[in-house]
TORKOL-4160 file (C-alpha; in steps of 0.2 Angstrom, whole numbers, padded with zeros to 4 digits, m for minus):
100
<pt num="1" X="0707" Y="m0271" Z="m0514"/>
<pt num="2" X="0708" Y="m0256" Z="m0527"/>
<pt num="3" X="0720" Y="m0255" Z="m0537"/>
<pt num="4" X="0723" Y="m0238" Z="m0547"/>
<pt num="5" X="0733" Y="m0236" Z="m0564"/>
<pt num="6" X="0751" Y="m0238" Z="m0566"/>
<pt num="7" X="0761" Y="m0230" Z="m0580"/>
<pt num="8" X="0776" Y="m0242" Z="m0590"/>
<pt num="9" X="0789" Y="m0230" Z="m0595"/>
<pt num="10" X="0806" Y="m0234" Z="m0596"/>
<pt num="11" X="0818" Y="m0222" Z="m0594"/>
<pt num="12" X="0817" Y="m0209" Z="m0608"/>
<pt num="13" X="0835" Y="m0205" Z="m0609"/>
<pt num="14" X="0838" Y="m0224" Z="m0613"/>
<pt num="15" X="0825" Y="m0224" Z="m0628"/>
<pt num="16" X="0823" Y="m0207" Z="m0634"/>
<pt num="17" X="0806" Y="m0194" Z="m0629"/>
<pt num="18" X="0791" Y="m0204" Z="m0632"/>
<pt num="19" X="0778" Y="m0199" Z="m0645"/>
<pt num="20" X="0764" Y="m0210" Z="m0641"/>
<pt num="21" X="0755" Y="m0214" Z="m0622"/>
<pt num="22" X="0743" Y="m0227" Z="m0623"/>
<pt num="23" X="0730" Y="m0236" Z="m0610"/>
<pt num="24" X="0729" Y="m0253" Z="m0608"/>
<pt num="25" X="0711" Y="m0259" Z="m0600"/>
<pt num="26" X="0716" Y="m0276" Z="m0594"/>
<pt num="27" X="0699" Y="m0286" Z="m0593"/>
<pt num="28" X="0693" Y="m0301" Z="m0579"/>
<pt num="29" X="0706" Y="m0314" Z="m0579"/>
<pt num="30" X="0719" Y="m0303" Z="m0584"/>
<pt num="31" X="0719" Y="m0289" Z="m0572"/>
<pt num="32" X="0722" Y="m0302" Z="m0558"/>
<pt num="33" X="0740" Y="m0307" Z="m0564"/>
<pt num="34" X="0745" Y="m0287" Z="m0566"/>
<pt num="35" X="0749" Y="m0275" Z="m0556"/>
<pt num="36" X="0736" Y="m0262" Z="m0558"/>
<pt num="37" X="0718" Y="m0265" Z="m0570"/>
<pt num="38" X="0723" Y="m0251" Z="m0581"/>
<pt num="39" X="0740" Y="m0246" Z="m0588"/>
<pt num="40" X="0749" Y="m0234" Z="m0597"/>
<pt num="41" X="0761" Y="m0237" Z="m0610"/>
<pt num="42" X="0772" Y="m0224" Z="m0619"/>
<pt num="43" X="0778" Y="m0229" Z="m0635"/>
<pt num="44" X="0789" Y="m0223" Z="m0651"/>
<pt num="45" X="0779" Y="m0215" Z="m0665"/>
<pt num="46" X="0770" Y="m0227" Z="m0676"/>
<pt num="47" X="0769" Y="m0242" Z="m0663"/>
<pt num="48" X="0758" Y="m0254" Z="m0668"/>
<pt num="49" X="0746" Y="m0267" Z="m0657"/>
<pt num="50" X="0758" Y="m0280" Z="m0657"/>
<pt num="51" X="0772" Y="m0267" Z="m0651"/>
<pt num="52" X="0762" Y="m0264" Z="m0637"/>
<pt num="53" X="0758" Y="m0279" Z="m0631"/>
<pt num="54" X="0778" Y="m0284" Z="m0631"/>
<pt num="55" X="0780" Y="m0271" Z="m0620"/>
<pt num="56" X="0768" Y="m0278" Z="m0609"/>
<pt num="57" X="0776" Y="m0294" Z="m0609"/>
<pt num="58" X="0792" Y="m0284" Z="m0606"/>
<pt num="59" X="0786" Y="m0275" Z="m0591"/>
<pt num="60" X="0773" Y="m0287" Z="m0583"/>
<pt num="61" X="0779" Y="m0304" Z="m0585"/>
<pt num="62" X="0766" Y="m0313" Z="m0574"/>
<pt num="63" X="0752" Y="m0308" Z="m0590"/>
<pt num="64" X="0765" Y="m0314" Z="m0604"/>
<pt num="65" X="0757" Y="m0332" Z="m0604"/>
<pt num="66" X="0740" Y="m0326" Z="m0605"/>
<pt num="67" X="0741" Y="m0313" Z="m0617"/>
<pt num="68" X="0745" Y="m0326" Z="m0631"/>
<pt num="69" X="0725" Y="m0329" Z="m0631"/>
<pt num="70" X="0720" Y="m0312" Z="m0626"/>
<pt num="71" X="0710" Y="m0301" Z="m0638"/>
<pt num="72" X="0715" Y="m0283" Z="m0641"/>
<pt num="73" X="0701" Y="m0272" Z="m0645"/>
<pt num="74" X="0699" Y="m0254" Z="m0650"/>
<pt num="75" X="0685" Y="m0243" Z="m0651"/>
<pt num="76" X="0673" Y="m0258" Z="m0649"/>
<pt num="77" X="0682" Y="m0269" Z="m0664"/>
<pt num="78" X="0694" Y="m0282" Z="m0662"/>
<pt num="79" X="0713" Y="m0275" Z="m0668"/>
<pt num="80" X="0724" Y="m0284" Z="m0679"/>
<pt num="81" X="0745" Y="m0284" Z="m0673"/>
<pt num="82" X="0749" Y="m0272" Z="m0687"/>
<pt num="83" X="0736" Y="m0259" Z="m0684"/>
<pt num="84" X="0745" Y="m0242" Z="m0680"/>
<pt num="85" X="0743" Y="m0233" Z="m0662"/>
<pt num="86" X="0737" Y="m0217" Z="m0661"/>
<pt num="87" X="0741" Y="m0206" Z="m0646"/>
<pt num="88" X="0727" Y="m0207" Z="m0630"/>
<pt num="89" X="0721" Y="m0222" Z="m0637"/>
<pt num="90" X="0713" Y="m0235" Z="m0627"/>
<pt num="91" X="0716" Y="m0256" Z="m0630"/>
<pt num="92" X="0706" Y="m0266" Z="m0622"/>
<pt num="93" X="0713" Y="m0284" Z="m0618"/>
<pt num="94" X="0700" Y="m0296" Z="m0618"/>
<pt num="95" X="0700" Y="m0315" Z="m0613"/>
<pt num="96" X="0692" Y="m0328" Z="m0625"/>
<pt num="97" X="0673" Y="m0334" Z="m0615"/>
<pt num="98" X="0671" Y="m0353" Z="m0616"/>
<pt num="99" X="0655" Y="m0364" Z="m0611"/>
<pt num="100" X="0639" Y="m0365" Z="m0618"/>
């Protein structure tokens, strides 16, 4: 079944315009407890990582438990909480690998 991206937006008059829009790239695991693989967040100005993901967990409750051990990664390197969004940017959530 494909599933395309979907956009989380609350209604703008209840928060103000949006300065930010940002993808989220929900990897294996993941992707199977949302609604869509890839979604779009639109944030305030100077959102960080950790302000995205609360949105997530806002908006897509079924991911909220597994997100505590997911890996947000930008550009190829992981991404601390704190780190500053910019706008068009891309986070990929990424699920710890066990085994040997």
């Amino acid at each position: 079944m494909h599933r395309a991206g979907y956009t989380l937006a609350p209604d703008r008059s209840a928060r103000g315009a949006w300065e930010l829009q940002v993808r989220i790239r929900l990897g294996a695991g993941l992707s199977q407890l949302s609604r869509a693989p890839a979604l779009t967040l639109r944030l305030d100005e100077g959102a960080t990582v950790e302000d995205a993901l609360a949105r997530l967990r806002e908006e897509e409750p079924g991911l909220a438990p597994a997100l505590r051990s997911a890996l947000p990664v930008i550009a190829g390197e992981h991404a601390e909480p704190g780190r500053r969004l910019e706008d068009r940017q891309e986070i990929a959530l990424l699920l710890p690998v066990s085994g040997g």
